[in-house]
C-alpha positions in Angstrom: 114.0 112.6 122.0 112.1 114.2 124.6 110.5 111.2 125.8 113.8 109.2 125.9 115.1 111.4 128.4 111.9 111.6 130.5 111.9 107.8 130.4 115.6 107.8 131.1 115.4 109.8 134.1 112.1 107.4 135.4 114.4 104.9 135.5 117.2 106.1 136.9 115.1 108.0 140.0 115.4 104.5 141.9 119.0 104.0 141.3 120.2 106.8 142.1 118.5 107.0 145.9 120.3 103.8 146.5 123.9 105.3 145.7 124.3 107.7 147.9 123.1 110.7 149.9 119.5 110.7 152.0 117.6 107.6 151.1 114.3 107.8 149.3 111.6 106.2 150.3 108.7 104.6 148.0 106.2 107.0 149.2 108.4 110.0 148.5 108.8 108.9 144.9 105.4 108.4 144.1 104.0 111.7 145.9 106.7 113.4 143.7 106.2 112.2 140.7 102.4 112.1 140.7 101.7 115.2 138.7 104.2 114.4 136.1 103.2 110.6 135.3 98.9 112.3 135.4 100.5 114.8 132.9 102.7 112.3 131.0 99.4 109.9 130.4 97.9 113.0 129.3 100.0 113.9 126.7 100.4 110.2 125.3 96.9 109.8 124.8 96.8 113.0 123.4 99.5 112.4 120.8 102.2 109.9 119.8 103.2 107.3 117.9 101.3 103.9 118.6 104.5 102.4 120.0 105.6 105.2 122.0 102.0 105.7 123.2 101.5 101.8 124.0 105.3 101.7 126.0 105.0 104.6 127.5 100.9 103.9 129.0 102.5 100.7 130.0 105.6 102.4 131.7 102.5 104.7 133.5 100.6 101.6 134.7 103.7 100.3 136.1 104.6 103.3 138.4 101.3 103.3 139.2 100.5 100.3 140.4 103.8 100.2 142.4 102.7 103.4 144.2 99.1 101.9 145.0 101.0 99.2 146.9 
């Protein structure tokens, strides 16, 4: 359940900087989440189901290579 809402709120950090208030920019997200998807890789190879570990390493790789744009 814990996850769900961590994967819930990755995916709604983009929508909701383009509803209202100060804009976000892509560099802003990524310095800001940094720590949180390095800890969030940790913790899935550290312990998980094989589908939640697979989605979520997948979810990681995603963000990531976004930011190294």
């Amino acid at each position: 359940m814990r996850m769900l809402k961590f994967m819930v709120l990755i995916l709604m950090l983009p929508a909701g900087s383009c509803v209202g208030g100060m804009p976000v920019g892509g560099d802003a997200l990524c310095d800001g989440t940094r720590l949180a998807r390095a800890d969030h890789a940790a913790a899935l190879a550290a312990e998980g189901s094989d589908r939640v570990v697979i989605t979520g390493a997948r979810l990681v790789q995603l963000i990531d290579a976004g930011c190294a744009a």
